[in-house]
C-alpha positions, 0 to 999 in steps of 0.5 A, a space after each residue: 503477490 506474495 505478503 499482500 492480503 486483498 481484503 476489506 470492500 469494493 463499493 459503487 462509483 463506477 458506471 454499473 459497479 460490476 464485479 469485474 471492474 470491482 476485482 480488476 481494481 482491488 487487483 491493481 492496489 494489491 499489485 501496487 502494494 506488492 511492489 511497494 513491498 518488492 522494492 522496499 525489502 530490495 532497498 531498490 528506490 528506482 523501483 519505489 519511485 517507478 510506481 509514482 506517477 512523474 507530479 505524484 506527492 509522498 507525505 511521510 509519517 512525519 508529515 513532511 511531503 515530496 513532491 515529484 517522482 524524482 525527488 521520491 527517488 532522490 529521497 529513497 536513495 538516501 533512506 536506504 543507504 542510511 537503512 540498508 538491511 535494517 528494515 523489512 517492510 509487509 504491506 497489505 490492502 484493506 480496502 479499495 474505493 473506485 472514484 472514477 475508471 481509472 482513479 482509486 483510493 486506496 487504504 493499506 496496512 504497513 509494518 516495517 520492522 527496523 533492526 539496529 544494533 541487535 534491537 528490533 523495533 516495529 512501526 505501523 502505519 496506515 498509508 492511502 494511496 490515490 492510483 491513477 490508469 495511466 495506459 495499462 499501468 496504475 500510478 500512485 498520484 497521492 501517497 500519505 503515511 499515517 503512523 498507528 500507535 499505542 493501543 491501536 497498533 496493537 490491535 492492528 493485525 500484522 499483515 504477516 498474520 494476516 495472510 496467514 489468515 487469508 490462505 488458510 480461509 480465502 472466502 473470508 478475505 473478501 466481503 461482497 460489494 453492499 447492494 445498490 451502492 
């Protein structure tokens, strides 16, 4: 999972709340913002909407929302001819939030830098992700694009910057689950 920095918490809400169940979790939104990140830097949309499940809903930072795997993939398509080399994505996981065995909720850091016409310009963002378990594989059911800006997106850390941080002290990526929670 090169670019995705697995950090933030894992808390209760499944059966014993084990620290097994509570890595193979953060291991399945790291995997998934891994292959956002793949597909999105490839310009592969088939590859994006692969991830969804076939009903999932995609709200993007505009607020506007597509419903179903099929018209993320149609919308993607557009997107990356419209975008093609301009834009490479970094995406990292924050946090993760089991709600039962096989649903997650979880929060990730987005930059996307965008370069048209000799100019660069970086977005942030704040996606959350519901993931389903849909036999072996995990699923975005629910994805919504939160745009940071000013003040914020600045004192956001990028996600490049982050695993920077992360492989050179990887016992601080990870806080340990809160006690009886």
């Amino acid at each position: 999972m090169t670019g995705v920095v697995i950090s933030g918490e894992t808390r209760g809400g499944v059966g014993d709340g084990g620290k097994a169940a509570a890595g193979a979790f953060r291991q399945a939104a790291a995997t998934i913002g891994g292959k956002l990140q793949q597909a999105w830097n490839a310009g592969d949309a088939k590859a994006l909407s692969d991830l969804f499940g076939e009903k999932a809903d995609f709200i993007g930072m505009g607020g506007g929302q597509i419903a179903g795997r099929d018209k993320i993939l149609e919308a993607h398509t557009r997107l990356f001819k419209e975008s093609a080399g301009k834009g490479k994505a970094e995406f990292r996981l924050v946090k993760v939030k089991p709600i039962t065995q096989d649903v997650v909720a979880a929060l990730y850091g987005q930059r996307i830098t965008v370069t048209d016409g000799g100019k660069s310009q970086t977005l942030r963002s704040r996606p959350s992700a519901i993931l389903r378990r849909v036999g072996q594989d995990w699923k975005i059911v629910m994805y919504q694009v939160t745009r940071v800006s000013g003040a914020a997106a600045e004192a956001a850390p990028s996600p490049a910057k982050a695993d920077k941080a992360a492989a050179e002290k990887p016992a601080a990526t990870a806080k340990k689950p809160a006690k009886g929670k």
